[in-house]
Structures are given as C-alpha cells and as structure tokens.
C-alpha positions as CSV (number, residue, x, y, z in Angstrom):
1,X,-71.3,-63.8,111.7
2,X,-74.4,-62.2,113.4
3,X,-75.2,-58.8,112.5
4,X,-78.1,-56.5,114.3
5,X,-79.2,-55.4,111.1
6,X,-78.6,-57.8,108.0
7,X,-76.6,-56.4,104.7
8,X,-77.9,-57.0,101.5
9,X,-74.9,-56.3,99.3
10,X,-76.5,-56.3,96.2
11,X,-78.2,-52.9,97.4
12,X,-75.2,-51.1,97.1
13,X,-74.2,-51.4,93.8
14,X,-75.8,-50.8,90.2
15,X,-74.4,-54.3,88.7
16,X,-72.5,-57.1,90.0
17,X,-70.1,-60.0,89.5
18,X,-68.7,-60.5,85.1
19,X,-71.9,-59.2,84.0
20,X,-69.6,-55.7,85.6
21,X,-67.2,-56.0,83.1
22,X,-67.0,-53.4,80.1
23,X,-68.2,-54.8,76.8
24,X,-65.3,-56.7,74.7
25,X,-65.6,-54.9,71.6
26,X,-65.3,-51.2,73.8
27,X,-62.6,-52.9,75.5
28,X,-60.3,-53.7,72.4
29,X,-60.5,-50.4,71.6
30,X,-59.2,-49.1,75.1
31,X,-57.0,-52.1,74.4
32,X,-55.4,-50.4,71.4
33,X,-53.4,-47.7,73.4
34,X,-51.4,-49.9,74.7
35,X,-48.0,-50.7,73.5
36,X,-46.7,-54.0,71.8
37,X,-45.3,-57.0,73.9
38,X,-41.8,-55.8,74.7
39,X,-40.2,-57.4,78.0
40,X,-38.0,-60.3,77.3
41,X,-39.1,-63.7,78.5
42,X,-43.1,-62.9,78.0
43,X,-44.7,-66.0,76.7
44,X,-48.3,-64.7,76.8
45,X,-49.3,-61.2,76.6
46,X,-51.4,-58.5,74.7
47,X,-50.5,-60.3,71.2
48,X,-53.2,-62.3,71.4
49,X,-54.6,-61.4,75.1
50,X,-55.8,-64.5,76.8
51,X,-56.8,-65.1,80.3
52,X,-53.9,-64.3,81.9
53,X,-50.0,-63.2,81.1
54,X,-47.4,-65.7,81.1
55,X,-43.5,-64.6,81.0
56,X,-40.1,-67.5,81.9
57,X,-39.2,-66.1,84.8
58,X,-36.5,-68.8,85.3
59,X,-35.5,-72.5,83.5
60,X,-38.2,-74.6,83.6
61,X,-40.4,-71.7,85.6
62,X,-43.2,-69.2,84.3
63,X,-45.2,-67.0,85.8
64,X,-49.1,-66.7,85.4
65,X,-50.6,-63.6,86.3
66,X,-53.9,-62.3,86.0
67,X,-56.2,-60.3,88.2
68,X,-60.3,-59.7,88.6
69,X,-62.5,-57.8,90.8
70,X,-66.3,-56.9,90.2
71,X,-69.2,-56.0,92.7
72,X,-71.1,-58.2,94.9
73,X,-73.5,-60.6,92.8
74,X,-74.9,-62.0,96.0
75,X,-75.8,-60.9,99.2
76,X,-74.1,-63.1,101.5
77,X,-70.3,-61.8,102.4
78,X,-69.3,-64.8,102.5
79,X,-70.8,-66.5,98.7
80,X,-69.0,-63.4,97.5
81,X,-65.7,-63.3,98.7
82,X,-65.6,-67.1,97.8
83,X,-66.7,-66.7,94.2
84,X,-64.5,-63.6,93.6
85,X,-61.6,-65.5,94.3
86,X,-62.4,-68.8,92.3
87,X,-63.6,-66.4,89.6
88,X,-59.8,-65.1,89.7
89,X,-58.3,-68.2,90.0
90,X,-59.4,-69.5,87.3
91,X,-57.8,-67.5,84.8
92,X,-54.7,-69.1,86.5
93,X,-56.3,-72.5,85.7
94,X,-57.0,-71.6,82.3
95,X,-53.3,-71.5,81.4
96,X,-52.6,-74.5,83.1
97,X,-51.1,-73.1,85.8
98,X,-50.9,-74.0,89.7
99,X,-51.7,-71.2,91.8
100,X,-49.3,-69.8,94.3
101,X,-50.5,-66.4,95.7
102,X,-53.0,-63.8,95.7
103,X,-53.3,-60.1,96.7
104,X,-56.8,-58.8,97.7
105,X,-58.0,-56.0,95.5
106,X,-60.4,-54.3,98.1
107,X,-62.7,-51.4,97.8
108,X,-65.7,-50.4,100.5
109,X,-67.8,-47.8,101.7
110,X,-66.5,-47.1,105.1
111,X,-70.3,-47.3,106.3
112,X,-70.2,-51.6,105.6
113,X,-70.2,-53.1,108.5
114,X,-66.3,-54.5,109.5
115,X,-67.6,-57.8,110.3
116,X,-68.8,-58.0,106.2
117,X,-65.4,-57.2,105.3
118,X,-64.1,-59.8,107.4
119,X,-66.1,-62.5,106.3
120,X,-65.6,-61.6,102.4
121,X,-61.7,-61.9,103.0
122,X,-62.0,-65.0,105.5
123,X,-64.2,-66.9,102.7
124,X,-62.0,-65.6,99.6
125,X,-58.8,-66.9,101.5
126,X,-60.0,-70.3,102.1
127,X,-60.6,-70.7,98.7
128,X,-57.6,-69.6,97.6
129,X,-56.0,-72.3,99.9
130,X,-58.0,-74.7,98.3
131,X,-56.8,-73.9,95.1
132,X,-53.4,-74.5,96.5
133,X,-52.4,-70.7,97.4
134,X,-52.6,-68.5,100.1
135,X,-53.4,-65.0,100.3
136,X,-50.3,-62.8,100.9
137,X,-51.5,-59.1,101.5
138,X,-53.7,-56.5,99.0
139,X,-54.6,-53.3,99.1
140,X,-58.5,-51.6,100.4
141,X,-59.5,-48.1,99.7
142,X,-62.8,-46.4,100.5
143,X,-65.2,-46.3,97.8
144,X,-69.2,-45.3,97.5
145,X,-69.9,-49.1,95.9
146,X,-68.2,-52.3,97.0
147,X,-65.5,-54.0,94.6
148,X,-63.5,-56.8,95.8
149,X,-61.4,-59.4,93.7
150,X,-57.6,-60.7,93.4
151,X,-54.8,-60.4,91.7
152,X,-53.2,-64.0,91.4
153,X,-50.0,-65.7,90.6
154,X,-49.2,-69.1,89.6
155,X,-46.9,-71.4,87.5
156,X,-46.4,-73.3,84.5
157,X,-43.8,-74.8,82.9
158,X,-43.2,-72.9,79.8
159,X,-44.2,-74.0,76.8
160,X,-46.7,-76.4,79.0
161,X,-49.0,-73.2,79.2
162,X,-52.7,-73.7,77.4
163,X,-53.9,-71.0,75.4
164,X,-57.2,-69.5,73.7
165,X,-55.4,-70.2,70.1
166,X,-55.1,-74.0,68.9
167,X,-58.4,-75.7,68.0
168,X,-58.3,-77.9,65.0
169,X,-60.5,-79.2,62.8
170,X,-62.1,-82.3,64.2
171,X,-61.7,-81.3,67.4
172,X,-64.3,-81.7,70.2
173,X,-65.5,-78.6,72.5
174,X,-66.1,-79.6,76.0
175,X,-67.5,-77.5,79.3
176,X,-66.7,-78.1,82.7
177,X,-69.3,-76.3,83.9
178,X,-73.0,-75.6,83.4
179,X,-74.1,-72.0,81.8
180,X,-76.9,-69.5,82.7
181,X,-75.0,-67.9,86.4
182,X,-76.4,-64.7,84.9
183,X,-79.9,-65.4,84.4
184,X,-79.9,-67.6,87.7
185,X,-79.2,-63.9,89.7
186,X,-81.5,-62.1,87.7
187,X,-84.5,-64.3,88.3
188,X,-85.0,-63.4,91.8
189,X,-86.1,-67.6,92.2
190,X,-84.2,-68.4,95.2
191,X,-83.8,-71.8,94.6
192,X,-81.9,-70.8,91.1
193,X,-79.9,-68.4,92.6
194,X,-78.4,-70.8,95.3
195,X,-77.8,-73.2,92.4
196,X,-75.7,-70.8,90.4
197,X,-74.3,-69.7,93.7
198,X,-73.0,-73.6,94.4
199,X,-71.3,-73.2,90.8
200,X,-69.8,-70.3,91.3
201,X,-68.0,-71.0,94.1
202,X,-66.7,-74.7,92.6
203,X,-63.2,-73.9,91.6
204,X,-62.1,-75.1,88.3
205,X,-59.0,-76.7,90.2
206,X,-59.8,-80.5,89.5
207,X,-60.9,-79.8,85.6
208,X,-57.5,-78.0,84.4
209,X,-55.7,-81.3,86.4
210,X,-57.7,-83.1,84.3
211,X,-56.8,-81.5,81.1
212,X,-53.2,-81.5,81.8
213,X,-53.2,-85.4,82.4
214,X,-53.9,-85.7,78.9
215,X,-51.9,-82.2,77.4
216,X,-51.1,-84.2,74.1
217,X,-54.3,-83.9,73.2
218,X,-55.7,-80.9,74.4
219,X,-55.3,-78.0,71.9
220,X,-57.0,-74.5,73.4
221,X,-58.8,-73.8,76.9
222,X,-60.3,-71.0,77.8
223,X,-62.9,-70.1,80.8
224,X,-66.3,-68.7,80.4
225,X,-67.3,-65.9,82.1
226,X,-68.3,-62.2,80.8
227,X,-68.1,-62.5,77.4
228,X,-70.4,-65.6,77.7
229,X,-70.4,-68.8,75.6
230,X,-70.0,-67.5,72.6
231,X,-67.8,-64.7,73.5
232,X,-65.5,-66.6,74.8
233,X,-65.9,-69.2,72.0
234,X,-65.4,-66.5,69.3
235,X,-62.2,-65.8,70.4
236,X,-61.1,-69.3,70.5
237,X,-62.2,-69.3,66.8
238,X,-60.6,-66.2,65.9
239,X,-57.0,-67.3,67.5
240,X,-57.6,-70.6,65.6
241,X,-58.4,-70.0,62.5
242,X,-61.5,-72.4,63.0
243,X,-64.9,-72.7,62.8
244,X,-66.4,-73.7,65.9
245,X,-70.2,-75.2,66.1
246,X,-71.8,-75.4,69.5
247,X,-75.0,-77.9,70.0
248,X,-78.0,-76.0,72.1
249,X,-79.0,-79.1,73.2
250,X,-76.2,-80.3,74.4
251,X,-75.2,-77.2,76.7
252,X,-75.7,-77.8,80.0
253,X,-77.6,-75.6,82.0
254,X,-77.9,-74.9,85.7
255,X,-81.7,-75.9,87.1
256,X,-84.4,-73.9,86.3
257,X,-82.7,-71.3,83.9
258,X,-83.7,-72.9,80.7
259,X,-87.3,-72.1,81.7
260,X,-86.2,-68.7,83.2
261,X,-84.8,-68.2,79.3
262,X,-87.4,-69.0,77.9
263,X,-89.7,-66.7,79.5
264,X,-87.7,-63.9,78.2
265,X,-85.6,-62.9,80.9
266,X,-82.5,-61.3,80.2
267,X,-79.0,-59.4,81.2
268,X,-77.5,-56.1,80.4
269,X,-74.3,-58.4,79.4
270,X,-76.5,-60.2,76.7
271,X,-76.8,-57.1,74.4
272,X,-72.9,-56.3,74.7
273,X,-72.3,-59.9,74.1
274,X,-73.9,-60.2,71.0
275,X,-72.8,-56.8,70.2
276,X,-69.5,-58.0,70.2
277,X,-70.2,-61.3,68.3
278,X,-72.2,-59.1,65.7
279,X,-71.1,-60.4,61.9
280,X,-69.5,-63.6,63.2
281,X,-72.4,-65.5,64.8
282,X,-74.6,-67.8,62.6
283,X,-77.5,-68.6,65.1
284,X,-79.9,-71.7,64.1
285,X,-81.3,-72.2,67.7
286,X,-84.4,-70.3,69.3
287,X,-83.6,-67.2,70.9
288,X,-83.8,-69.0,74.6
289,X,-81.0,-71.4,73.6
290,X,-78.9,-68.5,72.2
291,X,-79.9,-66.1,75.6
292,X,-78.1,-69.3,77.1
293,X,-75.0,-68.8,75.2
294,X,-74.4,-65.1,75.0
295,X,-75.5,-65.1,79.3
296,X,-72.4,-63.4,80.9
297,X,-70.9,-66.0,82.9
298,X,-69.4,-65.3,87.1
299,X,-66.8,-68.0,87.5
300,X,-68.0,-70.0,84.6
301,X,-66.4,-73.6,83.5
302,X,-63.5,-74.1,81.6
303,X,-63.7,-74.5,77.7
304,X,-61.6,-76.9,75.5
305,X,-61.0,-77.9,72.3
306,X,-59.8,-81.5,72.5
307,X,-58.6,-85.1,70.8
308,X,-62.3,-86.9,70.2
309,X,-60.4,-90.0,71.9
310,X,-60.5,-87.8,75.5
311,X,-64.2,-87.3,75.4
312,X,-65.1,-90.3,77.4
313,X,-62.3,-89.9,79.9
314,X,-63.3,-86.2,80.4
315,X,-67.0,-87.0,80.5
316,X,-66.4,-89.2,83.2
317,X,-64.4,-86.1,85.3
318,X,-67.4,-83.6,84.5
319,X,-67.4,-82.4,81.4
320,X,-69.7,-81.9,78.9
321,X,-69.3,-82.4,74.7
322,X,-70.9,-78.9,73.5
323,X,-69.6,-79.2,70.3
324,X,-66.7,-79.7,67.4
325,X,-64.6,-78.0,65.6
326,X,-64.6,-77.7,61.7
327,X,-62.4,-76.5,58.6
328,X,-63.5,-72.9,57.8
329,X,-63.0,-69.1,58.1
330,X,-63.0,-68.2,61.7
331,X,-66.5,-68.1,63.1
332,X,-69.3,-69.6,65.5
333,X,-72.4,-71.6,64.5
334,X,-74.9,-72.0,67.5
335,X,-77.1,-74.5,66.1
C-alpha cells in the first residue's frame, strides 16, 4: 500500500490497543446491572465471567463467543488489523476452543484514507484464517477516532472448555508469552516497539493445542491482556480459592522493557490495574518488576495453572514456569 501522504494512526486517538479498556473494578460495577445467567444450555457466562461465553448448542457441540475491539496501538494498518484479530481470537483460545468465524467490529473517521481501511481488514482476515476461521461479514460506522476489533466464534466440546476457576495447590503457573506490550509502545524506542509488535501479532493458536494435548492435567487458563499479570492472575485466584505466587525473576519480558521499567516509565492502565488489585496483592519485588506485572497487556500469552509433571513438555513448546500455586485465602504474592 503506497499512500501520498503516510497515516500515523496513533494520531487519531487518545489511547490505544487493552490499555483502552475501562478499569476492572469500574467495570464489575457496570457489570452488576445485568441480569443472572438464564438461557438454557449456557456453560460459561456472567457467573463467574471469563474470557468468553460458552453455551451446548448441540450433543457434543458448544459455542464460544467473545468479542474485542480497541484503537490503533500502532501505526501501521496492517500491525493493527493483525493484532486486533489475534487479540480477539484468543479469548476463543483461552476456552479451548477452535475458531470458526468472525465479524469485523469497524469504526472510522470517514477522512482515513480507504486504502488504510483495506489493509486493516486484509491483515485481520489473514490472521483469522490462520487461526483456522475466516471472516464472514461485520458491521463499520463513521466515527471521530478509529476502533476496529472482532467478534468471534468457535467450538468446544462441552465440558472440554478451560476456564479462569481451577488452580490447585501445587500447581505450576506457566506464560506463553513474554509481558511488558504496554511499556514497549510507550517507550517510543523503535526497536522495542517492533518487538512487542512481533508478539502481538503471534496468535496463541499453537499454545492452547498444546494445553489441550495434555487436558488431564491442566486446571485453569486464562490470557493476559488489560488487566495485566496480576489482574488477570487475581482472578484466577479468586475463582480458585488459591493463593497464587508469581516469581519476578522468572517472568519473561520482551527486549529492552525491563530497562524501560526500570527507568520509571509507565501506563495509564498500571494505576487501574493495581487499583483493581488494591487489598489482594502482597508485592515483595521492586517496583520495576511489579510495573512488569500490573503492565496492561495487547494480545498477551496465555496463563495456566498446570500438573508440575507438564512443565518440561510445555517448556519445550514455549512456555515459561512464572510461578506455583499454594493452599491459602484467595490472593496474589508477586515476590
């Protein structure tokens, strides 16, 4: 795509990608007016919420749906259409699910360029292909900022479906993916950025495979992205019943954001994160290592509790041992 005058997307909007999304504690609240869980057949809803809704749609069939959408994060059309749609997929992933199909959630300012456009749809498509769907239709309105995303479907065989709820004492926490996507854009370093943008755009296709190989042992998943680490962790702990104690020097971390950390750089998601964490966080790391955990992840890795007898067969696919699970009231040590 060649335009006469280059679009820097990031220009037109106030915030971009997860660090976009409200703050979790504001959100349970607008949560609250919703009813209970009522249609027959839902496996996975509002009671707990997880990453994405599950409901037996037929013998041996359910359906996974989940949909997200943010600003651009980037300014390339194309890095953004491709990491809005493996940022929505992998909700689907998350559950355990295989995606099927997806519905483009489109909103520009009628003054961006058609040829942008294009080349966000054309990038997001192909990676919904490759995580073995296709894009089906969606609907675009006009709007003053750009907003694009999906809303996905998939399967699962019910009862097959992973959730947030599970972890045991024991257990082992493992990441599929390396933190700090939100300190990476807000660094302005180039060279960071494109790392985080490589991430991003890596579907968590091949890791959920891997953890359904081996479902026996695999107890709760979730995916990382706004809430960060901990966020994300914290729930995992609440819906267990567990304590869960992550190791700052284990985390892995994209190149050149511990020292971007550590020079005191930070996100408007890192306040709200720890806002939301506030009372149920016991930090014992430096405050870089713990800006590293409460960063609000864009299409983050994929976060299990698992069998200690899988670690070596996971490490060897990718993942990383961030921590273990212990006997306790629900909580999160960051030590």
């Amino acid at each position: 795509m060649v335009l006469s005058e280059p679009v820097r997307l990031t220009e037109l909007t106030s915030c971009g990608g997860c660090a976009a999304k409200w703050g979790a504690s504001l959100l349970g609240e607008l949560l609250s007016a919703v009813p209970p869980d009522a249609a027959g057949g839902l496996l996975v809803g509002l009671a707990p919420s997880d990453d994405a809704a599950v409901a037996q749609i037929a013998d041996g069939v359910a359906l996974v749906s989940t949909t997200d959408f943010f600003p651009p994060l980037v300014d390339d059309p194309a890095d953004y259409g491709a990491i809005a749609a493996a940022n929505a997929c992998s909700d689907v992933f998350a559950m355990g699910g295989d995606v099927v199909m997806a519905l483009n959630i489109a909103a520009f300012p009628e003054t961006l360029p058609v040829p942008v456009i294009q080349e966000i749809f054309r990038a997001a498509a192909e990676v919904v292909v490759e995580a073995g769907g296709v894009v089906a239709g969606g609907h675009t309105i006009r709007s003053p900022e750009p907003i694009f995303g999906l809303a996905v479907q998939g399967v699962v065989v019910p009862g097959r479906q992973f959730t947030t709820g599970g972890a045991r004492p024991g257990d082992v926490l493992v990441l599929s993916k390396p933190l700090g996507t939100g300190l990476a854009l807000a660094s302005g370093d180039a060279a960071i950025v494109a790392a985080a943008t490589t991430s991003m755009r890596r579907l968590n296709r091949a890791a959920a495979w891997m953890l359904r190989e081996h479902r026996e042992g695999v107890r709760a998943v979730t995916d990382v992205t706004g809430f960060g680490l901990l966020g994300h962790g914290w729930e995992m702990a609440e819906r267990s019943g567990a304590l869960l104690v992550f190791e700052a020097e284990r985390l892995p971390v994209l190149d050149g954001v511990a020292e971007v950390a550590a020079a005191g750089v930070r996100t408007g998601g890192d306040a709200r994160n720890r806002d939301y964490v506030a009372g149920h966080v016991k930090l014992e790391a430096d405050d870089a290592a713990a800006a590293l955990a409460f960063d609000p992840q864009t299409s983050g890795g994929l976060l299990a509790a698992v069998d200690p007898a899988l670690v070596d067969e996971l490490r060897g696919e990718g993942f990383v041992e961030v921590g273990h699970v212990v006997d306790g009231p629900p909580a999160i040590t960051l030590r």
